[in-house]
MARVEXMI-845668 format. One line per field, with one value per atom (N, C-alpha, C, O): residue in one letter; atom name; x, z, y. Coordinates in steps of 0.02 Angstrom, whole numbers, plus 32768, in hexadecimal, padded with zeros to 4 digits. Example, Ala and Ser with C-alpha at 12.3 -4.5 7.8 and 13.67 -1.06 7.14 Angstrom:
// residues 2
r [a / a / a / a / s / s / s / s]
a [N / CA / C / O / N / CA / C / O]
xx [8294 / 8267 / 8294 / 82C8 / 8282 / 82AC / 8285 / 829E]
zz [8186 / 8186 / 8186 / 81A7 / 8162 / 8165 / 818A / 8192]
yy [7EE4 / 7F1F / 7F5B / 7F5A / 7F90 / 7FCB / 8002 / 8039]
// end
This chain:
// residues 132
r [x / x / x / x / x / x / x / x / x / x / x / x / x / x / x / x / x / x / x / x / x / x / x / x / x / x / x / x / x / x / x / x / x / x / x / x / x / x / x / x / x / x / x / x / x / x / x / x / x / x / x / x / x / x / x / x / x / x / x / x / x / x / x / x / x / x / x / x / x / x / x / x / x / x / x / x / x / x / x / x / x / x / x / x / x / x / x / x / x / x / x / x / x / x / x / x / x / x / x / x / x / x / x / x / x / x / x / x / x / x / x / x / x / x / x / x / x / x / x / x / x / x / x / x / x / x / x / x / x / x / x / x / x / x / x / x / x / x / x / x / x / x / x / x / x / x / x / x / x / x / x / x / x / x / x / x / x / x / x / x / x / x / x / x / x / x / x / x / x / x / x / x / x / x / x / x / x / x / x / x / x / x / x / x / x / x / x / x / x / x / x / x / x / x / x / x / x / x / x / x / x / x / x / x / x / x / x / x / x / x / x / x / x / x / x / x / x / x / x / x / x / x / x / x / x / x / x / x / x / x / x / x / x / x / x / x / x / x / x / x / x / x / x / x / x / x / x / x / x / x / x / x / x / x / x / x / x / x / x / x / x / x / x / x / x / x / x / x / x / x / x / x / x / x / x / x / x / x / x / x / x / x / x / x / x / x / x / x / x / x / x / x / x / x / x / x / x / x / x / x / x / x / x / x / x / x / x / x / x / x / x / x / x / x / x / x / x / x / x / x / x / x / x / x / x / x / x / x / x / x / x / x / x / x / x / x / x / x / x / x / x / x / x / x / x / x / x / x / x / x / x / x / x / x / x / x / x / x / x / x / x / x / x / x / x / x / x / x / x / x / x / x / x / x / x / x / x / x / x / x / x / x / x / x / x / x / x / x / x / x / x / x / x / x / x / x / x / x / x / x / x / x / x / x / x / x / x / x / x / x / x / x / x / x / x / x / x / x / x / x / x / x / x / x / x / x / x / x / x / x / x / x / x / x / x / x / x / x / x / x / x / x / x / x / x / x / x / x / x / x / x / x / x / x / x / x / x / x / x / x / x / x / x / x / x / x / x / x / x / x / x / x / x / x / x / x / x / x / x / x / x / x / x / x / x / x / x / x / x / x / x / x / x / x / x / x / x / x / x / x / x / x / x / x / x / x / x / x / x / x / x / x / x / x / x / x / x / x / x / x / x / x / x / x / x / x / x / x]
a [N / CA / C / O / N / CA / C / O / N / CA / C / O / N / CA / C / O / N / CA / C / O / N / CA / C / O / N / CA / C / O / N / CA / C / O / N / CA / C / O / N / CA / C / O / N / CA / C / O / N / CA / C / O / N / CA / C / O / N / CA / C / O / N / CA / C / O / N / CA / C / O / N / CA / C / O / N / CA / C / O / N / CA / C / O / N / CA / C / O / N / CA / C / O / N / CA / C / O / N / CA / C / O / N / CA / C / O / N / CA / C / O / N / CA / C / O / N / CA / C / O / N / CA / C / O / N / CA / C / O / N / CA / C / O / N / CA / C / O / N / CA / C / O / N / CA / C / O / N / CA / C / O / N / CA / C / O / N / CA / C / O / N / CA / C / O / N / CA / C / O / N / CA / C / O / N / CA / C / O / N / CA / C / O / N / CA / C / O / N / CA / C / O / N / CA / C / O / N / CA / C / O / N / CA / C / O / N / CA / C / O / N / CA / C / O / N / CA / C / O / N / CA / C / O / N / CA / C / O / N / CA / C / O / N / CA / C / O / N / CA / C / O / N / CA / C / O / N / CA / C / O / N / CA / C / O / N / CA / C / O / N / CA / C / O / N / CA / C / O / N / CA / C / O / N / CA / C / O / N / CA / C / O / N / CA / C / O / N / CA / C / O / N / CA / C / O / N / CA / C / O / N / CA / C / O / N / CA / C / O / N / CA / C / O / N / CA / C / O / N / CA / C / O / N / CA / C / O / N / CA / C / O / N / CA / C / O / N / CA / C / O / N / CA / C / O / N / CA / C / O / N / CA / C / O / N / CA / C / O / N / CA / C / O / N / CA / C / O / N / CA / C / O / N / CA / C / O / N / CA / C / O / N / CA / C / O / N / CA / C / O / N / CA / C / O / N / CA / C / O / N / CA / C / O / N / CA / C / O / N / CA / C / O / N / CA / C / O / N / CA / C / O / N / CA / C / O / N / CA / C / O / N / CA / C / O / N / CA / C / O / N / CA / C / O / N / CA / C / O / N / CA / C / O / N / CA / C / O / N / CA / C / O / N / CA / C / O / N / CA / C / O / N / CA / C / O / N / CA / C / O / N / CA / C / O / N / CA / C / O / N / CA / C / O / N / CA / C / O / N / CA / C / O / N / CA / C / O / N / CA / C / O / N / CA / C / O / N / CA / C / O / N / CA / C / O / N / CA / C / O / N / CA / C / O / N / CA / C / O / N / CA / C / O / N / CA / C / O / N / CA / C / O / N / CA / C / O / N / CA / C / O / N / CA / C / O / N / CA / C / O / N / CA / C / O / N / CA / C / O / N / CA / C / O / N / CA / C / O / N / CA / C / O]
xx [818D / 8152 / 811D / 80E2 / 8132 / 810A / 80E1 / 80A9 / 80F8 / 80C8 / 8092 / 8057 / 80AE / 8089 / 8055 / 8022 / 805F / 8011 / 7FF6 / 7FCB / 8006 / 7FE0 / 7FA6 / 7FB2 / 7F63 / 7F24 / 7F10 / 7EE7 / 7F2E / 7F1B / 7F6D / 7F94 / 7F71 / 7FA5 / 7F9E / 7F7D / 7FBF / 7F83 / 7FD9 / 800A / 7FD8 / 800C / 7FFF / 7FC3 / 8028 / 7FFF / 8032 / 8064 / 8031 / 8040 / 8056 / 8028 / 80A5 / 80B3 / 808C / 8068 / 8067 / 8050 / 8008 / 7FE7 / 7FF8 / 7FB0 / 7FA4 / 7F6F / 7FE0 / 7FD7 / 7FE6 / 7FBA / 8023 / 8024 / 7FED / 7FFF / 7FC4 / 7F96 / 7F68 / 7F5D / 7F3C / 7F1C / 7F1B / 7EED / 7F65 / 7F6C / 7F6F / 7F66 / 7F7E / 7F77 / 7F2C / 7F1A / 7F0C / 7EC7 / 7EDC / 7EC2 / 7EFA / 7F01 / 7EB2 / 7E88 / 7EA5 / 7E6B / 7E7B / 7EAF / 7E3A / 7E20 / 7E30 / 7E40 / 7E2E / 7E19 / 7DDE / 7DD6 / 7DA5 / 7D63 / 7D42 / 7D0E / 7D6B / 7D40 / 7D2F / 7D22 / 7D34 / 7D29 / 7D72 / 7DAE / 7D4D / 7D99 / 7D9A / 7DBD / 7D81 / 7D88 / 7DB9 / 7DAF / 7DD4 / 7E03 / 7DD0 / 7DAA / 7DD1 / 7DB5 / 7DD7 / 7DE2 / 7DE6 / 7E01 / 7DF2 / 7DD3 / 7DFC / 7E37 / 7E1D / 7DED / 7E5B / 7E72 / 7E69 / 7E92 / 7E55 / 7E62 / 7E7C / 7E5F / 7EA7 / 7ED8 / 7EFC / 7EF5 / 7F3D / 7F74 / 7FA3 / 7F8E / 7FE7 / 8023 / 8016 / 8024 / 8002 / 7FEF / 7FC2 / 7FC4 / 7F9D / 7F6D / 7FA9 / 7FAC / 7FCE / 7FE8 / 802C / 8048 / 8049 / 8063 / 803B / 8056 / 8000 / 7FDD / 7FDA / 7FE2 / 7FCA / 7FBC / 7FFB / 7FFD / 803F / 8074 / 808B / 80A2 / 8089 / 808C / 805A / 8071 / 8019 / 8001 / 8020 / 8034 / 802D / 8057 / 809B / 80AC / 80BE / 8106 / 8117 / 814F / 80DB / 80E4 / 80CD / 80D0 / 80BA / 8091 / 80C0 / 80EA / 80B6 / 80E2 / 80DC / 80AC / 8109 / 810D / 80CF / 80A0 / 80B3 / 8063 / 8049 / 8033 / 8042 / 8012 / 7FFA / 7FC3 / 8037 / 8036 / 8014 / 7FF0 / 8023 / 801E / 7FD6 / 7FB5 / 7FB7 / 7F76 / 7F2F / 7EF5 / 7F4C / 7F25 / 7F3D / 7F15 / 7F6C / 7F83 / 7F8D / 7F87 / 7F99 / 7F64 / 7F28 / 7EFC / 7F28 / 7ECA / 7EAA / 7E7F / 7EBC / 7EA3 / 7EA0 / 7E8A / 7EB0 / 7EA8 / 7EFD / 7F10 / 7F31 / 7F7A / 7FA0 / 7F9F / 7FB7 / 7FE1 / 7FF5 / 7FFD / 8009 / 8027 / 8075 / 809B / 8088 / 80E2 / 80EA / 8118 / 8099 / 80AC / 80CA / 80F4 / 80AE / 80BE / 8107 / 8120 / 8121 / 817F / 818F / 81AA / 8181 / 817C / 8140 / 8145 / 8112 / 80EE / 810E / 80FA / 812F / 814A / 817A / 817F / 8192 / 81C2 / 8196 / 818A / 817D / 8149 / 8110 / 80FF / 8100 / 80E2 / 8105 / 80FA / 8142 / 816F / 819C / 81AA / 81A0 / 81B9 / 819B / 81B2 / 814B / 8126 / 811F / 812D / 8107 / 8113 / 815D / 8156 / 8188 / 81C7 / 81D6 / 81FB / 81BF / 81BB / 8197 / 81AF / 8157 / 813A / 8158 / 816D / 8155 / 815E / 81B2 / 81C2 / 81D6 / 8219 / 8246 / 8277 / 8223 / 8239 / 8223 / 8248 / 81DA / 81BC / 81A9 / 819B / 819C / 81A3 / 8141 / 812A / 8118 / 80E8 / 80D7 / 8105 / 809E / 8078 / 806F / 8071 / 8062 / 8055 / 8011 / 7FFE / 7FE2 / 7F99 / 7F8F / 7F56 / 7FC4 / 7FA7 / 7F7A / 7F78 / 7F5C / 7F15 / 7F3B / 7F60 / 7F37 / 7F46 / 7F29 / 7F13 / 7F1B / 7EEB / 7F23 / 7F4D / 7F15 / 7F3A / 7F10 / 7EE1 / 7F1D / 7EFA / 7F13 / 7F4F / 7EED / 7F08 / 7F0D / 7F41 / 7ECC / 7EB5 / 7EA8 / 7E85 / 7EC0 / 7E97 / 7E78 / 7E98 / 7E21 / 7DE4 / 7DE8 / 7DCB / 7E0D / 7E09 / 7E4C / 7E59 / 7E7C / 7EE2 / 7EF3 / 7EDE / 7F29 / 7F51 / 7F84 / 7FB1 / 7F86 / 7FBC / 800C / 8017 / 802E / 806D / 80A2 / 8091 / 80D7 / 8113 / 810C / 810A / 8108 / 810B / 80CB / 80D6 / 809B / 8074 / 807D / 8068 / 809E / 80B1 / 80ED / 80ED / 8113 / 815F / 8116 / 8122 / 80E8 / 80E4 / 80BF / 80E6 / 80A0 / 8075 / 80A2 / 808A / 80DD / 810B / 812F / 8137 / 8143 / 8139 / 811A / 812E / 80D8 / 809C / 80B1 / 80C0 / 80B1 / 80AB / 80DE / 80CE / 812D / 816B / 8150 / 8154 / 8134 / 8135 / 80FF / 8108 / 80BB / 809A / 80B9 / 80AE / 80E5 / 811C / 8137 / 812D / 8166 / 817A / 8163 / 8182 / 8121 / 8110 / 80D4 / 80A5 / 80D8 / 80B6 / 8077 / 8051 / 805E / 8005 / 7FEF / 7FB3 / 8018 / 800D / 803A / 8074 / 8015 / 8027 / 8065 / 807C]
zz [7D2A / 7D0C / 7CF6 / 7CF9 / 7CDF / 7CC4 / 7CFD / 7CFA / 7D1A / 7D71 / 7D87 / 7D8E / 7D92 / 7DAC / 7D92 / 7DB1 / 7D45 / 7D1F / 7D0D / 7CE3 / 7D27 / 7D25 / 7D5E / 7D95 / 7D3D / 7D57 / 7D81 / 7DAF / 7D71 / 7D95 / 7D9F / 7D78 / 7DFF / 7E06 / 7E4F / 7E83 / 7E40 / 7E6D / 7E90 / 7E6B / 7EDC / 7EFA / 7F1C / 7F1B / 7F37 / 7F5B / 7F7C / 7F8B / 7F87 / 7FC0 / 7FF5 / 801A / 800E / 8052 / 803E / 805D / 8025 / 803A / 8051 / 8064 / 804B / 8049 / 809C / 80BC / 80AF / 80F4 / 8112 / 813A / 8107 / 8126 / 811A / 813C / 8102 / 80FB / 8128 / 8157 / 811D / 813A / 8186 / 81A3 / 81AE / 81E9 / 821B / 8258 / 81F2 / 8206 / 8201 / 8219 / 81D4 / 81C5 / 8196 / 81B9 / 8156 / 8138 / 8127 / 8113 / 812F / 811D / 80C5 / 80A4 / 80B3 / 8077 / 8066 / 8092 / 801E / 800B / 7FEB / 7FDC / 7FDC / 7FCE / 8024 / 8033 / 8050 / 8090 / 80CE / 8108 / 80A7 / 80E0 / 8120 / 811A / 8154 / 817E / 8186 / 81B6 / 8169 / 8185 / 8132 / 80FA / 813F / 8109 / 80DB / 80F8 / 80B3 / 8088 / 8040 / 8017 / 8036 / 8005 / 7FCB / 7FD7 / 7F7B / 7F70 / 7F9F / 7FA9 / 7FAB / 7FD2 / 7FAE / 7F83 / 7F9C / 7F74 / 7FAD / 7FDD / 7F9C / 7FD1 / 7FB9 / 7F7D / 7FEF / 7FCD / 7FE9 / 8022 / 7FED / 800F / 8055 / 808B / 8050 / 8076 / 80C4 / 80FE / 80A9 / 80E8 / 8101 / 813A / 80D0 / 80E3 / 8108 / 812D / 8100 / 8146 / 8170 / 81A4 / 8166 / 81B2 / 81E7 / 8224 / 81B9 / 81EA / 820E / 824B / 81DA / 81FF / 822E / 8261 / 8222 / 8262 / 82A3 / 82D6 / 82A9 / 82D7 / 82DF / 8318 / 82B6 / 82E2 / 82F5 / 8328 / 82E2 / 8305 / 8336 / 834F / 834C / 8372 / 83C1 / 83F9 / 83B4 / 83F3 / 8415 / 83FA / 8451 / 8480 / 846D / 8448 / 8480 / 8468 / 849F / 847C / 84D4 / 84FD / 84D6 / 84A7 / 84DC / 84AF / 8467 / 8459 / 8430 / 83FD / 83F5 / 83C6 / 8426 / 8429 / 8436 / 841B / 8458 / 847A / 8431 / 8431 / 8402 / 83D6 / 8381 / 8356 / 8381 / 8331 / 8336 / 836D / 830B / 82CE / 82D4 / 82F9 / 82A2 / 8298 / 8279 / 829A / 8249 / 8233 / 824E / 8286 / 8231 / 8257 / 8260 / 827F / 8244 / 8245 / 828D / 82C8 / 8274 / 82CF / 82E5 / 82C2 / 833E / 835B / 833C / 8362 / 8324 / 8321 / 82C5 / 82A7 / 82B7 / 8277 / 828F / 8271 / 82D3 / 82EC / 82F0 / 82EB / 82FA / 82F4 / 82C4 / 82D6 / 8277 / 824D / 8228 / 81EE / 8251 / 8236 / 822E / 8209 / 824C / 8253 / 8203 / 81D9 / 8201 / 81D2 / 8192 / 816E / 818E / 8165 / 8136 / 80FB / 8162 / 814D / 8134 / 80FD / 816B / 8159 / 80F2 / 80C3 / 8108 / 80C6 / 8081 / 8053 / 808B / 8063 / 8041 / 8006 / 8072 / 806C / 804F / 802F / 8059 / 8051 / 7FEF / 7FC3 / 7FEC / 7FA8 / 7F90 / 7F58 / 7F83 / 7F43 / 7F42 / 7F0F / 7F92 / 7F92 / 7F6A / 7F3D / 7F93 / 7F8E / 7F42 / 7F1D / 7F47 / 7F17 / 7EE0 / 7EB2 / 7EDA / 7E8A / 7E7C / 7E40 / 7EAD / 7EAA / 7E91 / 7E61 / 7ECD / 7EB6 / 7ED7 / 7EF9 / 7EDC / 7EF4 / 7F42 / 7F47 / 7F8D / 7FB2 / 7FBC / 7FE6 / 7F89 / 7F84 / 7F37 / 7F1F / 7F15 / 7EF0 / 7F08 / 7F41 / 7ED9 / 7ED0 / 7ECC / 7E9C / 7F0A / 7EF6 / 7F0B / 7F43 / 7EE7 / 7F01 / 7F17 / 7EF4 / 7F5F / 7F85 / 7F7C / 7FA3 / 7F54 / 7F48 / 7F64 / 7F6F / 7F7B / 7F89 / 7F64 / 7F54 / 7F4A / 7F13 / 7EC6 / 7EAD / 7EAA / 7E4E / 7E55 / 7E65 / 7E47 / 7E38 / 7E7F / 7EAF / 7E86 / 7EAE / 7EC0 / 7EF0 / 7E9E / 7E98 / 7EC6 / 7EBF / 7EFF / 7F12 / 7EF7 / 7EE4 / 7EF1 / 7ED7 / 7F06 / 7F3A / 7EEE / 7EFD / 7ED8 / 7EB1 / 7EDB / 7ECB / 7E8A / 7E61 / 7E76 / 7E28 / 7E00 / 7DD3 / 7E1C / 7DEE / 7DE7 / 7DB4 / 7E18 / 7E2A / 7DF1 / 7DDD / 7DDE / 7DA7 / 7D5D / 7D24 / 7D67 / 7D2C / 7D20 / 7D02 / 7D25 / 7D47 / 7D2B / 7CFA / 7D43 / 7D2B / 7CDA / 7CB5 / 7CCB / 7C94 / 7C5E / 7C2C / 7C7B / 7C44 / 7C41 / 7C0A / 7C75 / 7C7B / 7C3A / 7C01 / 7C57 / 7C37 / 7BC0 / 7B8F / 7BD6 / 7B88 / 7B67 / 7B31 / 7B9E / 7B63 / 7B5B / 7B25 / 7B8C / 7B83 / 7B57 / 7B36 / 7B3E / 7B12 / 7ACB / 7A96 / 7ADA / 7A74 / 7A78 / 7A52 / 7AB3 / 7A99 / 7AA0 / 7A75 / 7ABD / 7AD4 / 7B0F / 7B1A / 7B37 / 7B60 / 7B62 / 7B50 / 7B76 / 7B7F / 7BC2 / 7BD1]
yy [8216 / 8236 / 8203 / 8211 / 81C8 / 819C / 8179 / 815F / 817B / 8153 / 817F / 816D / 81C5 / 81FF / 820F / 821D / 820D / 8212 / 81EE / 81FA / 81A3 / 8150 / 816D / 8185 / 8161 / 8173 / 8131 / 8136 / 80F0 / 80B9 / 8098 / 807C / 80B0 / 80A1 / 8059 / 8060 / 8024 / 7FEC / 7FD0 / 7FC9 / 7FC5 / 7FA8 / 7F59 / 7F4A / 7F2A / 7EF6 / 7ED2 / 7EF3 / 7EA6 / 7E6E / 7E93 / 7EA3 / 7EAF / 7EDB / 7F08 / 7EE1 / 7F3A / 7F61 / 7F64 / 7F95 / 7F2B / 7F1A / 7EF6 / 7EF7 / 7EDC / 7EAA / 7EF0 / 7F02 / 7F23 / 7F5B / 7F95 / 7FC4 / 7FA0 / 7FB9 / 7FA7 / 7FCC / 7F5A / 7F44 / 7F50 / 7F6D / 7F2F / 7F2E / 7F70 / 7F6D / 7FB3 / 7FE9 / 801A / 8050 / 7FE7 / 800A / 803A / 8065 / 8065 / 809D / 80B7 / 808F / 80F4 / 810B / 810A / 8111 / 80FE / 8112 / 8158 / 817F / 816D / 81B7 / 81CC / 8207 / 8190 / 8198 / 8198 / 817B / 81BB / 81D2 / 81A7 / 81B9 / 814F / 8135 / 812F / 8138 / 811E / 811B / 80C7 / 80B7 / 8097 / 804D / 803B / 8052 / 8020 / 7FF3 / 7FBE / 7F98 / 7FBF / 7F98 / 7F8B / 7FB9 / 7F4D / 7F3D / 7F20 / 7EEC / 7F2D / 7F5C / 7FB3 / 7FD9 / 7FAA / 800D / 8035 / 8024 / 805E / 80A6 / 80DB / 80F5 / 80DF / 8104 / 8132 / 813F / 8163 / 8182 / 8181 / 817D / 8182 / 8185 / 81B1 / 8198 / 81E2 / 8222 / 81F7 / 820A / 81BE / 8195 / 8156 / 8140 / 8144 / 810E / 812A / 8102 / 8170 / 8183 / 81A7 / 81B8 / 81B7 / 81C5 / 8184 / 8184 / 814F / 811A / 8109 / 8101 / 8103 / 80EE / 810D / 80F3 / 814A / 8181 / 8178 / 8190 / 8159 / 8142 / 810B / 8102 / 80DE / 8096 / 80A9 / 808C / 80C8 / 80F7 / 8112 / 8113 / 8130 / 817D / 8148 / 8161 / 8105 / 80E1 / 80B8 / 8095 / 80BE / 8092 / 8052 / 8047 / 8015 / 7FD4 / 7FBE / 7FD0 / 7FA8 / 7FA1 / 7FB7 / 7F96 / 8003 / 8007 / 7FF5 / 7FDE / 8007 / 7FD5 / 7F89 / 7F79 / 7F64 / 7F20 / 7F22 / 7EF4 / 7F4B / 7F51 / 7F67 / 7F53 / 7F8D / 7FB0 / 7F7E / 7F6D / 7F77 / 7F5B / 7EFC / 7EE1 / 7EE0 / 7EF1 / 7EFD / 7EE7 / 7F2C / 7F3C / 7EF3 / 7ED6 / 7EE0 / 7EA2 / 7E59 / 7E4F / 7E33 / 7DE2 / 7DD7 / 7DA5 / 7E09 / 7DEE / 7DCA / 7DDB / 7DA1 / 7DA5 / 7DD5 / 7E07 / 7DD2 / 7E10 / 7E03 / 7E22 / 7DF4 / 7DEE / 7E26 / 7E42 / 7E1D / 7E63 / 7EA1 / 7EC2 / 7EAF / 7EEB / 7F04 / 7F3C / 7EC9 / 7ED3 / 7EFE / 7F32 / 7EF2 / 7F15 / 7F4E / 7F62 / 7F5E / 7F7F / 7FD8 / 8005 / 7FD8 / 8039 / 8036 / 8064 / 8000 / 8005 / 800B / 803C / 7FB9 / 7FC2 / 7FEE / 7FEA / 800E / 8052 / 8087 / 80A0 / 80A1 / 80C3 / 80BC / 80E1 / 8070 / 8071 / 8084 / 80A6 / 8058 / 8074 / 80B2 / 80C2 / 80D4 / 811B / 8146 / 817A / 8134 / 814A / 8116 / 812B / 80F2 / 80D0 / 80E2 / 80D9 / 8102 / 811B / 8168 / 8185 / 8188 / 81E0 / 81F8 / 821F / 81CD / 81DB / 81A1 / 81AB / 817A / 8146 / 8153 / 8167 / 8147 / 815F / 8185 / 818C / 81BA / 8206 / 8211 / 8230 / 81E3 / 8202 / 8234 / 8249 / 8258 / 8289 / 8263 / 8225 / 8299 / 8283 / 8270 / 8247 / 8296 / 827E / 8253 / 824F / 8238 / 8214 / 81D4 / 81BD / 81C0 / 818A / 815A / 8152 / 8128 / 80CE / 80B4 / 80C2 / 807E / 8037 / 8000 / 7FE4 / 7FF9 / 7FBA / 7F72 / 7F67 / 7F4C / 7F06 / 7ED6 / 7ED9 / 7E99 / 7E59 / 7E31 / 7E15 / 7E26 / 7E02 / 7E04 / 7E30 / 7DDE / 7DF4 / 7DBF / 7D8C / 7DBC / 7D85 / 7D5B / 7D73 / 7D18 / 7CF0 / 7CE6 / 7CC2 / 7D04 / 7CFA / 7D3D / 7D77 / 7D1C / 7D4D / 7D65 / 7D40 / 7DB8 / 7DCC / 7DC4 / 7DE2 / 7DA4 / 7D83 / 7DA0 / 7DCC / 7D94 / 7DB7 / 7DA4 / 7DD1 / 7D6A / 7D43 / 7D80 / 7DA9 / 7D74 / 7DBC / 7DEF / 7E0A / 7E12 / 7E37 / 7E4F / 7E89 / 7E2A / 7E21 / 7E14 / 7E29 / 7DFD / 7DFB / 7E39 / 7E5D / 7E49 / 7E80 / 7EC0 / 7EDD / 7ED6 / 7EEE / 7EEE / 7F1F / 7EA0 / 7E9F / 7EBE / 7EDC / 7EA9 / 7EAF / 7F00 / 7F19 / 7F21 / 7F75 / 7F7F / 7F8E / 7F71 / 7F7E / 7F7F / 7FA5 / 7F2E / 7F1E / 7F5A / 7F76 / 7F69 / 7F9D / 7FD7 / 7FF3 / 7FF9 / 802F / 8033 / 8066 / 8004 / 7FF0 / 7FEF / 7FF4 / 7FE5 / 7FE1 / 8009 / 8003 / 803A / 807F / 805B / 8071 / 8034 / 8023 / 8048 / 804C / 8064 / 807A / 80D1 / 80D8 / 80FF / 813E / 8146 / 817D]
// end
């Protein structure tokens, strides 16, 4: 419950190279990827379902959308797939909930280490009631 009614819900590093490389549409309308993403689970398995449903030629021929190497593609079905299956089935959000996919905070990539702290920080305002 506490995730679901988090109004600013922000994901990053795999989901952001998997995002990127599949193109996920926006939900403010645009269809080009632009980052940070404002996105929803609901786009990030539409897209994976276009990288899924595609023959391996063809695959190789259309993905990555971005600058990634071709050897992302190995993992891109999963990738997406998982995504999707981790917020819907894992944290039990909405299939149209609101997330922002980021790469960056200021000039720093978000990395696993921010990522843990990042968390932290979340856990500790939970904790002493600063946060709803």
């Amino acid at each position: 419950p506490f995730l679901a009614a988090s109004k600013n819900f922000l994901v990053f590093e795999n989901f952001y190279y998997a995002a990127s490389a599949v193109a996920v549409n926006s939900t403010t309308g645009s269809q080009q990827s632009v980052f940070p993403l404002v996105t929803s689970p609901r786009n990030i398995h539409a897209a994976g379902q276009a990288v899924c449903s595609q023959e391996w030629g063809a695959m190789q021929n259309t993905y990555p959308k971005d600058k990634q190497p071709k050897d992302v593609n190995l993992k891109l079905c999963f990738t997406t797939s998982y995504a999707y299956s981790f917020l819907v089935d894992g944290l039990k959000l909405d299939q149209d909930k609101q997330i922002t996919i980021q790469k960056d905070v200021g000039s720093s990539e978000i990395e696993w280490a921010l990522g843990a702290a990042y968390k932290e920080a979340a856990e500790l305002l939970k904790r002493t009631h600063l946060r709803p």
